[in-house]
KEZA-747219 format. One record per residue (C-alpha): residue number from 0; x, z, y. Coordinates in steps of 0.1 Angstrom, whole numbers, always signed. Example, Ala and Ser with C-alpha at 12.3 -4.5 7.8 and 13.67 -1.06 7.14 Angstrom:
! KEZA-747219
NODE   n    xx    zz    yy
NODE   0  +123   +78   -45
NODE   1  +137   +71   -11
***
This chain:
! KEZA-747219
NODE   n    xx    zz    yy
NODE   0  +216  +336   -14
NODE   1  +199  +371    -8
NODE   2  +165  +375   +10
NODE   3  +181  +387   +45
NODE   4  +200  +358   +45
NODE   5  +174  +332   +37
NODE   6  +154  +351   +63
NODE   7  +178  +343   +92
NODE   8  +194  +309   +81
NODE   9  +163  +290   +68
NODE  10  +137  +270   +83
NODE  11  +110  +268   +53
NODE  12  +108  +293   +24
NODE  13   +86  +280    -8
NODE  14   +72  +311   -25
NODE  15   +71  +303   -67
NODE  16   +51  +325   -91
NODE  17   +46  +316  -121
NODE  18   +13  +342  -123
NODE  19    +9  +347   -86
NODE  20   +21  +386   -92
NODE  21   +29  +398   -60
NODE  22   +26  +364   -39
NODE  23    +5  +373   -13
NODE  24   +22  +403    -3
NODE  25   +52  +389    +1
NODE  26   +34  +356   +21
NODE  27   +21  +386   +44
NODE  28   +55  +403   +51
NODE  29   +75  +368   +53
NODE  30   +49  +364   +86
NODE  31   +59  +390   +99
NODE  32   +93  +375  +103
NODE  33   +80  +346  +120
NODE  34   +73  +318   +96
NODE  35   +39  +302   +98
NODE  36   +17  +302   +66
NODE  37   +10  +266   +51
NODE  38   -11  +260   +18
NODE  39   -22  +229    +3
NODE  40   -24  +235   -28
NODE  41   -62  +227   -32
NODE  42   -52  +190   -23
NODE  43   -24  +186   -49
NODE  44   -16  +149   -55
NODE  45   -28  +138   -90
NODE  46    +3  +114   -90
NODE  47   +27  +134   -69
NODE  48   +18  +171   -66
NODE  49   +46  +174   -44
NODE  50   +34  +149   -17
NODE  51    +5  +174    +3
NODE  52   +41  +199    +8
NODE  53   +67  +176   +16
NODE  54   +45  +159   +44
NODE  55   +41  +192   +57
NODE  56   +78  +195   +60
NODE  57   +74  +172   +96
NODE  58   +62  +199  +114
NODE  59   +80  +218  +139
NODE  60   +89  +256  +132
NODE  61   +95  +279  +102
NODE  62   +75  +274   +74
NODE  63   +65  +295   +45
NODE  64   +41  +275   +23
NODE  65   +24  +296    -2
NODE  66   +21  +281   -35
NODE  67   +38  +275   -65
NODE  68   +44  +235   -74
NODE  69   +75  +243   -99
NODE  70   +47  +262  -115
NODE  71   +27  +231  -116
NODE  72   +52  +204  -123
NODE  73   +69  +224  -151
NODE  74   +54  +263  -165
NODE  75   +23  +251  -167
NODE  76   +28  +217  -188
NODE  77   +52  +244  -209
NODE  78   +26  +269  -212
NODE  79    -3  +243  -225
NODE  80   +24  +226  -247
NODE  81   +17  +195  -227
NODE  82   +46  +164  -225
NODE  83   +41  +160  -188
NODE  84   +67  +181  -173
NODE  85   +79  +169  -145
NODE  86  +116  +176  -143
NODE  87  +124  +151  -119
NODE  88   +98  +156   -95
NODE  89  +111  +191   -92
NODE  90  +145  +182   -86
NODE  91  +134  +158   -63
NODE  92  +109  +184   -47
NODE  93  +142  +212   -47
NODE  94  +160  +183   -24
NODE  95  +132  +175    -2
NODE  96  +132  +217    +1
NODE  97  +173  +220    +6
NODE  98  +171  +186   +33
NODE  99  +150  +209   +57
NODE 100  +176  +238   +51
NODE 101  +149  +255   +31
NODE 102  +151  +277    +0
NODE 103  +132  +287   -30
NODE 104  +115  +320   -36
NODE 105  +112  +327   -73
NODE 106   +90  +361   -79
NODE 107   +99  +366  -118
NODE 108   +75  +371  -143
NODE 109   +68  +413  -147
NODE 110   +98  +423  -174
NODE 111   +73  +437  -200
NODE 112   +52  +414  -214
NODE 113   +18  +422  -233
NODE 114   +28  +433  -268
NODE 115    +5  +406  -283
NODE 116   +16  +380  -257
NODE 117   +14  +347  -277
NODE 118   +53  +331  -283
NODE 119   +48  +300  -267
NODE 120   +37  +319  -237
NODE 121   +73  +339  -240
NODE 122   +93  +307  -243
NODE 123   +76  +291  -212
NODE 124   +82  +320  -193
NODE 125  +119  +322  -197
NODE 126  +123  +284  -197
NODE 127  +107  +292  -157
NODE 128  +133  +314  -152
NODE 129  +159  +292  -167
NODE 130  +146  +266  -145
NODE 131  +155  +282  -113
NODE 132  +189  +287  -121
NODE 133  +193  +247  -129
NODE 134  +175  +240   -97
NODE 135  +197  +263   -77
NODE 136  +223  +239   -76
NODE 137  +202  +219   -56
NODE 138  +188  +242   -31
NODE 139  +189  +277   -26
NODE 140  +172  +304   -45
NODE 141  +158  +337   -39
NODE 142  +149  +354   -70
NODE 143  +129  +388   -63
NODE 144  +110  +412   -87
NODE 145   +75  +402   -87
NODE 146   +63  +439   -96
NODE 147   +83  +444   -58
NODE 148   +89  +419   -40
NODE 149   +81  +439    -2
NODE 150  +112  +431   +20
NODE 151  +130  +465   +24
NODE 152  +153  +447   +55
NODE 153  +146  +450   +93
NODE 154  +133  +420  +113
NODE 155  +157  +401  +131
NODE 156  +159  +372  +154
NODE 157  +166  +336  +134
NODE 158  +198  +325  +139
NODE 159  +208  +287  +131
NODE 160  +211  +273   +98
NODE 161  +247  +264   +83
NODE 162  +250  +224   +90
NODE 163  +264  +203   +63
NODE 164  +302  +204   +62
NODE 165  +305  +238   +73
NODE 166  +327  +259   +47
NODE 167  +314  +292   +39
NODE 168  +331  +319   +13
NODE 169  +316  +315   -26
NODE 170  +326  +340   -51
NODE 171  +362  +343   -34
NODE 172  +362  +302   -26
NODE 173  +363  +286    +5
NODE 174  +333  +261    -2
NODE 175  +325  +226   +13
NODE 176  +289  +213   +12
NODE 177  +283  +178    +8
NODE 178  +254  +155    +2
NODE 179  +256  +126   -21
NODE 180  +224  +106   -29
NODE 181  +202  +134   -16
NODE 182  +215  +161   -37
NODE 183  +235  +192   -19
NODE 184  +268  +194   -41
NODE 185  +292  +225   -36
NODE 186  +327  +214   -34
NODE 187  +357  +244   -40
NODE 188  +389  +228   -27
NODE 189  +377  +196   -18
NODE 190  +365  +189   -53
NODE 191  +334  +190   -71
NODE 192  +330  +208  -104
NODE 193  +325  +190  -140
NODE 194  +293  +199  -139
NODE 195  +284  +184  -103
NODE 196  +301  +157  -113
NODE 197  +276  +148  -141
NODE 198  +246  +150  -112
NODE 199  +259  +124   -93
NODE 200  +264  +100  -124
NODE 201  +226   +98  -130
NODE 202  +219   +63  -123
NODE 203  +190   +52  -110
NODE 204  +196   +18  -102
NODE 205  +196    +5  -143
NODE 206  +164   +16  -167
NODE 207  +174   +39  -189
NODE 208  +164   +46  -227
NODE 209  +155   +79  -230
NODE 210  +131   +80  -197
NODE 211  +120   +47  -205
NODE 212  +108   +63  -240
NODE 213   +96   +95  -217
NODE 214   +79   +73  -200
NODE 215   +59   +57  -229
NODE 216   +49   +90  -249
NODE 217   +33  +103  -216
NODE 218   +59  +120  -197
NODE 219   +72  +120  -161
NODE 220  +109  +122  -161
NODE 221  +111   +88  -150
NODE 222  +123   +65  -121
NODE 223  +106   +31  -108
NODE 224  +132   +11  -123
NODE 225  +124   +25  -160
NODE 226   +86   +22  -158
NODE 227   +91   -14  -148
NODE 228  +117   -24  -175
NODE 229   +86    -1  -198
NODE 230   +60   -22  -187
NODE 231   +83   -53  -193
NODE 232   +86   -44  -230
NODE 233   +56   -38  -236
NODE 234   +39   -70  -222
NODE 235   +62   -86  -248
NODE 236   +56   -60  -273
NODE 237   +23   -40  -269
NODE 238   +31   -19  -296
NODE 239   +58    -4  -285
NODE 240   +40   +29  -270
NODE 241   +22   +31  -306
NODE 242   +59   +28  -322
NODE 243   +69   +58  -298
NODE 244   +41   +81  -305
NODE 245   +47   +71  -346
NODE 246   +80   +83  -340
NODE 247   +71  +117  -326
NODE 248   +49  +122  -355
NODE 249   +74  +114  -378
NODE 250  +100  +140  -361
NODE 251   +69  +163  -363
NODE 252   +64  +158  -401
NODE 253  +103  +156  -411
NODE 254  +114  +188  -394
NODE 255   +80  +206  -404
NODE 256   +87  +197  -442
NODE 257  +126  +203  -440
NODE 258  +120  +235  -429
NODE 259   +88  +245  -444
NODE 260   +91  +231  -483
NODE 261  +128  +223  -484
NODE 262  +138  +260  -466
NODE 263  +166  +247  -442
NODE 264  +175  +266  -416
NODE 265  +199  +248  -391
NODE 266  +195  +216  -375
NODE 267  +220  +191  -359
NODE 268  +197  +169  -336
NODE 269  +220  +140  -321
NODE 270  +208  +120  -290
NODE 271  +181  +143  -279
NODE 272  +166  +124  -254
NODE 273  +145  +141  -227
NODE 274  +123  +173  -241
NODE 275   +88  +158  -244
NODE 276   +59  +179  -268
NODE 277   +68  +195  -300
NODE 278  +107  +191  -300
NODE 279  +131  +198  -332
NODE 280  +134  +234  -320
NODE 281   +92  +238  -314
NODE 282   +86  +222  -345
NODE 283  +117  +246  -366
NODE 284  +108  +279  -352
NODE 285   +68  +273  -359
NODE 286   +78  +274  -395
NODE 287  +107  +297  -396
NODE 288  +112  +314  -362
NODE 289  +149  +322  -373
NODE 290  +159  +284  -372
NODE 291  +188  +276  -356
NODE 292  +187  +243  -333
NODE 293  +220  +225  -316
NODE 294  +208  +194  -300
NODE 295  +235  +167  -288
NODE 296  +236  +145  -260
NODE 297  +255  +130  -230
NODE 298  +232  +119  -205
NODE 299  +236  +141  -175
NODE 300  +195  +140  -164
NODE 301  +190  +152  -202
NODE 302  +215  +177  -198
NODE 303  +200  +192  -168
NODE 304  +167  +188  -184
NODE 305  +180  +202  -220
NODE 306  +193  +233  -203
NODE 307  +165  +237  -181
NODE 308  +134  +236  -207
NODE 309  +147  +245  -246
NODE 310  +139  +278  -252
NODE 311  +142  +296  -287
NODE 312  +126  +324  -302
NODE 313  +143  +356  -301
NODE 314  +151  +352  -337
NODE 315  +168  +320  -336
NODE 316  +194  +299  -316
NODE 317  +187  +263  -292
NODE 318  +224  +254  -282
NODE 319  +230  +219  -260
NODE 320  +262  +200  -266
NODE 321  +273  +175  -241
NODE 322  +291  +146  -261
NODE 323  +290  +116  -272
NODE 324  +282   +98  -306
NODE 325  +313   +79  -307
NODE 326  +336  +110  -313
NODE 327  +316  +129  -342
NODE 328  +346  +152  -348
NODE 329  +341  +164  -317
NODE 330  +305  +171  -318
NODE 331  +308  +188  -351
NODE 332  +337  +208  -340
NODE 333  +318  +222  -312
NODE 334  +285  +228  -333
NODE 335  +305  +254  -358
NODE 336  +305  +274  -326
NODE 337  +269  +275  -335
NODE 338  +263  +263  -371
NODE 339  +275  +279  -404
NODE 340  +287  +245  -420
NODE 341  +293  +268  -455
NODE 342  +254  +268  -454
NODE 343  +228  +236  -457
NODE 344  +222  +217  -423
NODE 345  +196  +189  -414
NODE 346  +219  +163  -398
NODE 347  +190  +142  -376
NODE 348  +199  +112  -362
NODE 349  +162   +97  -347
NODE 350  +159   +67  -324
NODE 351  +202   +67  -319
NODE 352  +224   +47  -344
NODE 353  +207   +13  -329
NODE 354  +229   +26  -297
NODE 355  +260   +19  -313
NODE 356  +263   -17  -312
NODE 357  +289   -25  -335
NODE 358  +272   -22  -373
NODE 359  +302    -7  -393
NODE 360  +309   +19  -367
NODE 361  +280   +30  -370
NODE 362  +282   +33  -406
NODE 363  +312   +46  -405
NODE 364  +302   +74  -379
NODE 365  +272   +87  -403
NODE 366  +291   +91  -431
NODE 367  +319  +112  -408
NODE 368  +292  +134  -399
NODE 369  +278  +134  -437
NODE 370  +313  +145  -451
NODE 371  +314  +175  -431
NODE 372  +279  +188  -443
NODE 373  +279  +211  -477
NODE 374  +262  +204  -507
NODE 375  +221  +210  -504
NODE 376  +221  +193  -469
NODE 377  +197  +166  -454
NODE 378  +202  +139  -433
NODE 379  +170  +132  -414
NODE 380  +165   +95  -401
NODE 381  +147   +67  -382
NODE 382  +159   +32  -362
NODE 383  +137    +7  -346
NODE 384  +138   -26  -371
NODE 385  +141   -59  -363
NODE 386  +113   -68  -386
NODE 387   +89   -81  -354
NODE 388   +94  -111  -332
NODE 389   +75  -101  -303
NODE 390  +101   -65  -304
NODE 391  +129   -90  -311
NODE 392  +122  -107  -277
NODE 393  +116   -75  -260
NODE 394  +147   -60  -266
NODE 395  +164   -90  -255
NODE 396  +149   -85  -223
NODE 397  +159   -52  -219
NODE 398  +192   -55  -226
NODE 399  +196   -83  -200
NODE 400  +186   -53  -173
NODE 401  +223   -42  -176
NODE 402  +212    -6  -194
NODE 403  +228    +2  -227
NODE 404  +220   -22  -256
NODE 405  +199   -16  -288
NODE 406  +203   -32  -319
NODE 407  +174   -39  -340
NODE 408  +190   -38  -375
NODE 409  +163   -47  -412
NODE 410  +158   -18  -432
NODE 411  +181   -31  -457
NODE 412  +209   -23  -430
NODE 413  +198    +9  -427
NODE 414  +196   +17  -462
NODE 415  +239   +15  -459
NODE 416  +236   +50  -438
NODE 417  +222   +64  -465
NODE 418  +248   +60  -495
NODE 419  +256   +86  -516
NODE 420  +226  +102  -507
NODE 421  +202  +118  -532
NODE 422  +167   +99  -509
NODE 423  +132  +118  -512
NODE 424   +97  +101  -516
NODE 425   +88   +74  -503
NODE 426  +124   +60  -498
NODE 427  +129   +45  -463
NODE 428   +97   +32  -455
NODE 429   +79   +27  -419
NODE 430   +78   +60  -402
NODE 431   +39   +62  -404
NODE 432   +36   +56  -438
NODE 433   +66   +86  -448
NODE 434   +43  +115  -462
NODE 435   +16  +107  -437
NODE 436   -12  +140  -433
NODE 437   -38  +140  -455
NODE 438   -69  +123  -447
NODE 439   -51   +96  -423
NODE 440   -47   +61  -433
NODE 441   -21   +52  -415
NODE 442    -4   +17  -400
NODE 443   +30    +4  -406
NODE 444   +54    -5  -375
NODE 445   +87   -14  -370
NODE 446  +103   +19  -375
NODE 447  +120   +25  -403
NODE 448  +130   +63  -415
NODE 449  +139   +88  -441
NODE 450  +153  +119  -458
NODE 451  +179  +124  -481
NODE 452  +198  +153  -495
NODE 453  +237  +153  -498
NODE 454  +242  +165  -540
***
């Protein structure tokens, strides 16, 4: 959608800027085109930021409300390196805009950044602008230059909004819009895209694993359903958030020595799980910005997500692959479209192999994967243990929701994934307790990990 046409077809315009460049020029024109200005952004909701503007979506008229909550759901968390980013609250948000046949106005970031602009600051910037194109196949979106964003087009008279169902002309298609669970999916010939297809299969009825684990390190891309089954666990288990955060550090600690002492430069990261704070690709490109990163998954919310938020440096490569665990030669074939398997790669497998449920495919899958990796590679690993009654009973619990089934395995099981393996110092030990920072005296729990090269 083009400005002209938001101008005559929409009933409320949301102006987004990630530094406010150019914003209030362009609220001052838009009123000119009769939209009344609406601001609430000095009440912001410390739960829902989202809230003060979708309340004032009740009110008669055309709307333009001036302020930028994508900014504050998701470039802002980026930009401070913070794990709350609120994915889902700006999809939701996006919906709420689309439902009042509204669009978004994205003013883009000025094209030259300060020469000593930090990297991070970089990354978040283009992660914003990556995040409008996710969110623009949920409502529509404007994108204007923010160092001119004046509206060179004459004023014209409103006309009516397209209704749902109507077909309109897309890139040569005739085009069907539909609404399935709240979410505005474009249909060419009747049927919806692969893609669109995965949207619809995010279930929200069943707790989930990864946002259950987003929801315990801190983050917000979570539903009702998997902060209850959270809370659940953890009554039974109040370690559990201690065992998550463990496990961040140990990602942190593993991916900073593989790439800092052992020098590896490509990593395979398999189940992903939603982005929180310091991700394999954060943690790689601090220490060698020419890392390359392929993550794996095949959850469509991390998809969306995954596409959405990881950024690289300029000098390296972050790739998403959607597949599944189950078929590694078809996750590996499709990371040599990114990886050079004639050179060492850090095969990670954190958090996933408790996923498959059946104990000798899951050997069987590591040591698929393994073959495939040259000589001087690592394989970079952790698994919740079922060395704790209280996380025994937990689990249980959890898996009685209906969402997919952990195993809790002993460490001795998970020794078996590491066979043929050259391991490191300390061995597979609790994740705290692997090469733990200097001046920390740290606490086991019941997550087990290590690092071994392939001779």
């Amino acid at each position: 959608m083009n400005l002209q046409e938001a101008l005559t077809r929409c009933s409320t315009l949301v102006v987004e800027s990630a530094d406010g460049v150019g914003r209030s020029d362009l609220i001052t024109e838009l009123a000119g085109h009769g939209f009344r200005i609406r601001c609430d952004a000095d009440r912001l909701h410390h739960v829902d930021p989202t809230r003060p503007y979708r309340e004032l979506f009740a009110e008669p008229g055309r709307l333009v409300l001036d302020g930028s909550i994508i900014h504050e759901l998701v470039y802002g968390p980026l930009l401070r390196g913070e794990s709350r980013v609120s994915w889902i609250q700006a999809l939701d948000f996006a919906e709420s805009v689309a439902e009042r046949d509204g669009a978004l106005i994205h003013l883009t970031a000025p094209r030259t950044l300060p020469r000593d602009a930090p990297t991070d600051f970089r990354q978040a910037t283009d992660a914003y602008a990556r995040v409008f194109r996710t969110l623009s196949q949920h409502v529509p979106v404007v994108t204007l230059d923010a160092g001119n964003p004046r509206l060179p087009i004459p004023r014209e008279r409103p006309g009516r909004s397209r209704s749902r169902g109507e077909q309109t002309e897309v890139d040569g298609r005739l085009v069907t819009d539909r609404v399935t669970h709240g979410r505005r999916i474009p249909m060419a010939d009747g049927q919806p895209s692969p893609d669109q297809e995965a949207l619809s299969k995010i279930d929200t009825t069943v707790p989930h694993s990864a946002r259950i684990w987003n929801y315990w390190m801190g983050g917000k891309d979570n539903y009702d359903v998997d902060r209850e089954a959270g809370d659940a666990y953890r009554e039974i288990a109040p370690n559990i958030e201690t065992m998550a955060r463990a496990s961040r550090q140990y990602l942190i600690r593993t991916v900073s020595f593989v790439a800092g002492e052992l020098g590896i430069r490509q990593f395979l990261d398999i189940g992903t799980g939603l982005p929180t704070y310091d991700n394999t690709h954060q943690v790689a490109q601090r220490v060698a910005p020419e890392s390359r990163i392929v993550y794996v998954d095949n959850d469509p919310l991390v998809l969306r997500h995954a596409e959405a938020l990881l950024t690289s440096t300029d000098e390296g490569v972050t790739e998403y692959i959607d597949a599944d665990l189950h078929d590694p030669e078809k996750i590996i074939e499709a990371a040599r479209r990114f990886l050079d398997f004639d050179q060492p790669v850090a095969l990670m497998l954190m958090g996933i192999l408790g996923h498959i449920q059946d104990y000798e495919e899951a050997i069987s899958i590591v040591r698929r994967l393994q073959a495939v990796l040259p000589s001087g590679s690592y394989f970079v690993h952790y698994d919740s243990t079922d060395t704790d009654a209280e996380l025994k009973r937990a689990q249980q619990g959890y898996d009685d929701t209906g969402a997919i089934p952990y195993v809790l395995r002993s460490p001795r099981q998970l020794s078996a994934y590491y066979e043929g393996l050259e391991l490191l110092e300390p061995g597979i030990v609790s994740c705290p307790l692997w090469r733990p920072e200097p001046g920390t005296t740290p606490e086991p729990t019941d997550v087990y990990g290590g690092v071994a090269r392939k001779p």
